[in-house]
N, C-alpha and C positions, 0 to 999 in steps of 0.2 A: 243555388244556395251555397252558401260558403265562402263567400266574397269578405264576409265578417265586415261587412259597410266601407270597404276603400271605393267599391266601384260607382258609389251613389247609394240612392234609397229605391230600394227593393218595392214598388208596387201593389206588384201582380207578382201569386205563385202559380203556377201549375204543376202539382205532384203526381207521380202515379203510384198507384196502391197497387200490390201484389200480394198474393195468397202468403202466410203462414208456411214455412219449409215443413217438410215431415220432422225432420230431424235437425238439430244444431252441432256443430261443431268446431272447438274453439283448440286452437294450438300457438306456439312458440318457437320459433326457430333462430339459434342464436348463432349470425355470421362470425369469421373470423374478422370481419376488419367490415365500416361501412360501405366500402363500396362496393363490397360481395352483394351486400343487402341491397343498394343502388342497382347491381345488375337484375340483382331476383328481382325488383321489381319492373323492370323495365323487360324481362321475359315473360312474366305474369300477362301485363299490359300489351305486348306484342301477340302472344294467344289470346288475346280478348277475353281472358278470365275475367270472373266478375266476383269477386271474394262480397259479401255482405259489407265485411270492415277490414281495412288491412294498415298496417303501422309502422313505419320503420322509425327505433329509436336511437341515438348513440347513447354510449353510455350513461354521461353526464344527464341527462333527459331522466334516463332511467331512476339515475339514485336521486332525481329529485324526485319524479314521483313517487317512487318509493315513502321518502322523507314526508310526503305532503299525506299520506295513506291514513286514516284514523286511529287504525288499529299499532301503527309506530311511534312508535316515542324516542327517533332517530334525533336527525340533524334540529329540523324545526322546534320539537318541544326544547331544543339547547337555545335555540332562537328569542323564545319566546317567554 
């Protein structure tokens, strides 16, 4: 899943379901430059970590969603 419909029409799923973690843990790590970030992920991926969810933004990325957030009345509510 995550093809987001370029590769065809998705069928057939087969997902597997896994237990509940005991515990959650959510953090932020802010590179000097993206391809610090590009490395870290590709050492993640090379020890077969398996983070839940994992993101890498540039900046521009960032202050949009920032601006798109509810709770701001940044960039978009000057949009809009």
């Amino acid at each position: 899943m995550g093809s987001e419909g370029i590769l065809g029409i998705v069928t057939e799923v087969t997902m597997k379901v896994r237990p509940l973690p005991a515990c959650k843990k959510y953090g932020s790590i802010v590179f000097p430059d993206f391809e610090c970030g590009v490395a870290c992920l590709r050492e993640i991926a090379r020890l077969r970590s398996a983070p839940a969810s994992i993101r890498l933004l540039d900046n521009e990325q960032f202050l949009f969603g920032q601006a798109l957030a509810t709770d701001n009345k940044g960039m978009l509510h000057s949009l809009v």
